[in-house]
C-alpha positions as CSV (number, residue, x, y, z in Angstrom):
1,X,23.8,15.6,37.1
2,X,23.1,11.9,39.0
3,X,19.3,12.8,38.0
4,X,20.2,13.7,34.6
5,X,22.5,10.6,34.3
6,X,19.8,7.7,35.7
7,X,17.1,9.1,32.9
8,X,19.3,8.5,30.4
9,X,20.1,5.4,31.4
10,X,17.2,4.4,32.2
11,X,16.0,5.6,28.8
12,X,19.0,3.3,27.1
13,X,17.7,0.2,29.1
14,X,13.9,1.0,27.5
15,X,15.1,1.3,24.2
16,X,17.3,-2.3,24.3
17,X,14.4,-3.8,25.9
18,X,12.2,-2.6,23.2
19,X,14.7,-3.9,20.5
20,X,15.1,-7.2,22.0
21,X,11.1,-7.4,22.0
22,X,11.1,-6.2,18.2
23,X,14.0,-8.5,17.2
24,X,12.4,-11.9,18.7
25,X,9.4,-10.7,16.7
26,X,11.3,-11.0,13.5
27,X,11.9,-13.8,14.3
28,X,8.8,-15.4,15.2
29,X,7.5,-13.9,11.8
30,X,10.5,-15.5,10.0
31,X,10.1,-18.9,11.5
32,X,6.2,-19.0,10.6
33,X,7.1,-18.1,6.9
34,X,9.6,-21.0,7.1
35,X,7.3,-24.0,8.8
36,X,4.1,-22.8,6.5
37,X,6.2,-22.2,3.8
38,X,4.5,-19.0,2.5
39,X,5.2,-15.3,2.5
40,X,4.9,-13.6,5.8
41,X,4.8,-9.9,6.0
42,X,5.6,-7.0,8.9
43,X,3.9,-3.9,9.6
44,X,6.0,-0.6,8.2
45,X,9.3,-0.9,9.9
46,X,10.9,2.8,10.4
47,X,14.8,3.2,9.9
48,X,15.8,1.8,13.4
49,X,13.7,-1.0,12.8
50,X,15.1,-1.7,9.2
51,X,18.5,-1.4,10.9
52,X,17.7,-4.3,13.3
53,X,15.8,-6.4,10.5
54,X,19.5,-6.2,8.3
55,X,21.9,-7.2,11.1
56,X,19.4,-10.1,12.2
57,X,19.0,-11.9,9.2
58,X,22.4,-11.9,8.5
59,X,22.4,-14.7,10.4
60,X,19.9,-16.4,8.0
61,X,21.1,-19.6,6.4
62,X,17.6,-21.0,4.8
63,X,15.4,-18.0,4.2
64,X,15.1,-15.0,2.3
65,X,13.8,-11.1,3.3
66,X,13.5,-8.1,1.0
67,X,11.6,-4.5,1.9
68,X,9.5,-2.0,0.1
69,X,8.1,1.6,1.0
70,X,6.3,1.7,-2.2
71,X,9.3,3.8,-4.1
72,X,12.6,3.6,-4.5
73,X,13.9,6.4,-1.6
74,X,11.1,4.8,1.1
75,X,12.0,5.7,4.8
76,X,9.3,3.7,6.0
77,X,9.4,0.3,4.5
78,X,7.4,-3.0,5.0
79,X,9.5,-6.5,5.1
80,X,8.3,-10.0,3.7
81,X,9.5,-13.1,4.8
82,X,10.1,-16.1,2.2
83,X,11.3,-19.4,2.2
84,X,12.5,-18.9,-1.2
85,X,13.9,-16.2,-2.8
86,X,12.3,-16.7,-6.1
87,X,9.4,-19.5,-6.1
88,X,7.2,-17.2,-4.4
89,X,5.3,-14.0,-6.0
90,X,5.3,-11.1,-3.3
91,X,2.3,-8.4,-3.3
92,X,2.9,-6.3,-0.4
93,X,-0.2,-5.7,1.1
94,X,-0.6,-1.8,1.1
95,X,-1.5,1.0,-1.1
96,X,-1.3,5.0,-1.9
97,X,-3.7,7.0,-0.8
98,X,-4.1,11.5,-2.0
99,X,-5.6,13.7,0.4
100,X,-6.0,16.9,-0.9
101,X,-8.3,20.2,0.8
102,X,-11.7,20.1,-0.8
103,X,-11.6,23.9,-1.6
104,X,-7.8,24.7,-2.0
105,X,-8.6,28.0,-2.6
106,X,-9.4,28.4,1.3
107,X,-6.9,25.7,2.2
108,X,-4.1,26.4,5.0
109,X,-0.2,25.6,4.6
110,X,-0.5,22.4,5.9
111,X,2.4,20.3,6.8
112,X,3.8,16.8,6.9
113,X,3.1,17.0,10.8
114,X,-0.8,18.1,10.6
115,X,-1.3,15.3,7.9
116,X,-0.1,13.1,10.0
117,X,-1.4,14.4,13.3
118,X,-4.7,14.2,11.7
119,X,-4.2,10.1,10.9
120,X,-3.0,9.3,14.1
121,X,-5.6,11.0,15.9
122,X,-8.0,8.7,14.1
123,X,-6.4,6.0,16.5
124,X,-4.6,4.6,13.4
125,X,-0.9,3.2,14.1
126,X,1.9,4.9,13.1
127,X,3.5,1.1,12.2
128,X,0.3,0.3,9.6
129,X,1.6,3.8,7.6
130,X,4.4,4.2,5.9
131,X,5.8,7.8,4.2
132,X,3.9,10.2,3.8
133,X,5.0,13.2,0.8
134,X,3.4,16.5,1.1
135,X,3.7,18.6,-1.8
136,X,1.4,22.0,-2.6
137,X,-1.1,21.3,0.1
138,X,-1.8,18.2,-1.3
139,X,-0.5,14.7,0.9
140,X,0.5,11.4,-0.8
141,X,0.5,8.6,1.6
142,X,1.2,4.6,1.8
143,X,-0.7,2.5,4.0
144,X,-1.8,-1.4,4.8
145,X,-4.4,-2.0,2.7
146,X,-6.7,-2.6,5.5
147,X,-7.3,0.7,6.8
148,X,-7.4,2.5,3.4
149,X,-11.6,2.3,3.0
150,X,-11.5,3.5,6.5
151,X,-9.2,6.5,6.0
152,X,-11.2,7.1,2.8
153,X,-14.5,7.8,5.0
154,X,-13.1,8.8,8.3
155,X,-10.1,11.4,7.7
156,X,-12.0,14.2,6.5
157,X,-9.8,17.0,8.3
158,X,-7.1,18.2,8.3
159,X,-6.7,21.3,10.9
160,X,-9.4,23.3,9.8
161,X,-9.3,22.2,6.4
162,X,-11.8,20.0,5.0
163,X,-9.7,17.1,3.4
164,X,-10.9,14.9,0.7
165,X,-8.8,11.1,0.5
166,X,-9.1,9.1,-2.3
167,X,-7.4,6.4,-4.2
168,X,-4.2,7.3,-6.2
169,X,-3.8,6.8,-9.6
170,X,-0.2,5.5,-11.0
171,X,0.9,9.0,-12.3
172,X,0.2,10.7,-9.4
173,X,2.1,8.3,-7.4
174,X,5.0,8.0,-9.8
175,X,4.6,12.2,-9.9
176,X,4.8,12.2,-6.0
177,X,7.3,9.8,-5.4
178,X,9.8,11.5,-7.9
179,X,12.7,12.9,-5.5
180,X,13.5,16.3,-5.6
181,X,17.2,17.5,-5.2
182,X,19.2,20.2,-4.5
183,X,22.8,20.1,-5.5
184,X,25.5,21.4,-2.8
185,X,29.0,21.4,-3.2
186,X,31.4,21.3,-0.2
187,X,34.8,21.2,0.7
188,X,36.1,19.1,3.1
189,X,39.3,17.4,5.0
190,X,38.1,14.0,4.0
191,X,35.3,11.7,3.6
192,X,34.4,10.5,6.9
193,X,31.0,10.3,7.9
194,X,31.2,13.0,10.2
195,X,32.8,15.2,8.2
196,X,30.3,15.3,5.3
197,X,27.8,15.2,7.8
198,X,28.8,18.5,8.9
199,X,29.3,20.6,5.2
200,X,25.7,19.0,4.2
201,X,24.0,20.3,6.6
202,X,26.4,23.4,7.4
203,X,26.9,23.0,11.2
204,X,30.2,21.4,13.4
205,X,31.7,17.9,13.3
206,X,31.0,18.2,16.9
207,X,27.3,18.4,16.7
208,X,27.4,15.6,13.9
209,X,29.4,13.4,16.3
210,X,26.9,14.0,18.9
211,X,24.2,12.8,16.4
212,X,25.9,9.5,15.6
213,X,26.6,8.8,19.1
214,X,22.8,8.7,20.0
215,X,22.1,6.5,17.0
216,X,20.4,9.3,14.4
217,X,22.6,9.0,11.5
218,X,21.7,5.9,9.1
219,X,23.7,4.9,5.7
220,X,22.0,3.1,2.7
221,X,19.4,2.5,5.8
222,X,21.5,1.1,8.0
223,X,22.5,3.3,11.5
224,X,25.9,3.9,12.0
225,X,27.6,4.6,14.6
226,X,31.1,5.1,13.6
227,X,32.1,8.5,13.0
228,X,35.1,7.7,10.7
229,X,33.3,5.5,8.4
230,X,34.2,6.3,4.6
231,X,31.9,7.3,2.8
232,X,31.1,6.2,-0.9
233,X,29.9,7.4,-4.8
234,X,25.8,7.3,-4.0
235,X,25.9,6.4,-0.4
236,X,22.2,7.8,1.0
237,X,23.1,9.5,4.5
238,X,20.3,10.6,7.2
239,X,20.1,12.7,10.0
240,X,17.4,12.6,12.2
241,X,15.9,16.3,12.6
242,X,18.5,17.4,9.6
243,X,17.5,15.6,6.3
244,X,18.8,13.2,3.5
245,X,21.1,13.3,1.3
246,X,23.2,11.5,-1.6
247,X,26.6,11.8,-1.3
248,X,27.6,11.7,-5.2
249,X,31.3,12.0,-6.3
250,X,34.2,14.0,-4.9
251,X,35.2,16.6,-8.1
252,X,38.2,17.5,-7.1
253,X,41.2,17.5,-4.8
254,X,42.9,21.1,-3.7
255,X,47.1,20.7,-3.6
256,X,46.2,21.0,0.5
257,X,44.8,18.1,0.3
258,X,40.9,19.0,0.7
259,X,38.1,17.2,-1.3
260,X,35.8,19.2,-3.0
261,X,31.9,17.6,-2.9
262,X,29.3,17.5,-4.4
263,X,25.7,16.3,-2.5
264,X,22.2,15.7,-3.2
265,X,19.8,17.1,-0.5
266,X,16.4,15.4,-1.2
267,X,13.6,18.7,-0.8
């Protein structure tokens, strides 16, 4: 138990010390957009990240943020830095990439993992990609537009399928891109975060508690770690190792007193 007790503390001291490192980053990158007066942009930031960006520059009095993952549901984002909000044209500087098996006839059920796997073992950062949307053995990815060409020539495997990557075209990224929904209606006792939590993704409020505590749960992008927050008509909730969802409208109210749901699971 005392063993069990110093990892995880030790582990909590890590993880502050990395966000204390990422946060004077921000703003290091903020104060060069400011004294050059030009646009400054991050690497992909993931949710924790974005999380940290948002409660940072809310003490920002003289200069302006916003993100992009490339469409509108992005998990992975990239963040530019301006000294105005509007005087200053922003071209985030990545790009959408296809890789597809060169025979999918022979192809194997590959997965979100093995595409990314593959990447990674190319000694490509995982902070220079940003999502990546696997649909019918095909793979849709964003990433800086510096290591595209490279990519383009070296990825040319995926398992033991022979992969081909190439340059997306508008449709197939506004095809990809298009979320995919499930609808699932639910009753519950009210609309607390960990309540919903728990009829979306059918398991106990204990277990949902759990997740918030550790800092897995993020709403509209933001982690929260309140279990009683209210949620909110088209409130985006994630769960780390569970999904996403969009928590639409309650429908009705039972004379008990229980709401009745209905959700969005993005597929």
């Amino acid at each position: 138990m005392a063993r069990s007790m110093y990892l995880h503390c030790a582990e909590t001291f890590n993880m502050q010390k990395e966000e204390v490192q990422f946060q004077k980053r921000l703003e290091e990158l903020a104060s060069l957009s400011y004294q050059r007066q030009i646009p400054v942009y991050t690497h992909f930031l993931n949710r924790n990240e974005l999380h940290i960006l948002h409660t940072v520059a809310d003490g920002w009095k003289h200069l302006f943020f916003q993100t992009s993952g490339g469409y509108e549901f992005a998990e992975r984002q990239m963040a530019v830095f301006t000294p105005d909000a509007l005087l200053f044209e922003v071209n985030y500087p990545f790009t959408a990439l296809c890789v597809r098996p060169s025979m999918p006839k022979f192809a194997e059920d590959l997965t979100h993992r093995d595409y990314l796997g593959a990447i990674l073992n190319l000694g490509i950062d995982r902070n220079r990609l940003g999502d990546l949307i696997v649909r019918d053995r095909t793979c849709f990815l964003f990433c800086e537009n510096t290591i595209a060409d490279f990519l383009i020539q070296e990825c040319t495997r995926v398992r033991h399928t022979n992969v081909i990557v190439s340059w997306a075209a508008d449709e197939q990224i506004a095809a990809f891109t298009k979320p995919q929904f499930q609808e699932l209606r639910a009753s519950v006792a009210s609309l607390r975060l960990d309540a919903v939590l728990a009829a979306g993704f059918h398991t106990s409020r204990s277990v949902m508690n759990q997740l918030i505590y550790d800092g897995f749960v993020f709403v509209n992008g933001r982690l929260t770690q309140n279990s009683s927050h209210l949620l909110k008509d088209g409130d985006v909730i994630s769960a780390r190792g569970y999904g996403k969802f969009i928590f639409e409208t309650v429908l009705s109210e039972t004379k008990k007193g229980r709401l009745m749901i209905r959700l969005m699971l993005f597929q």
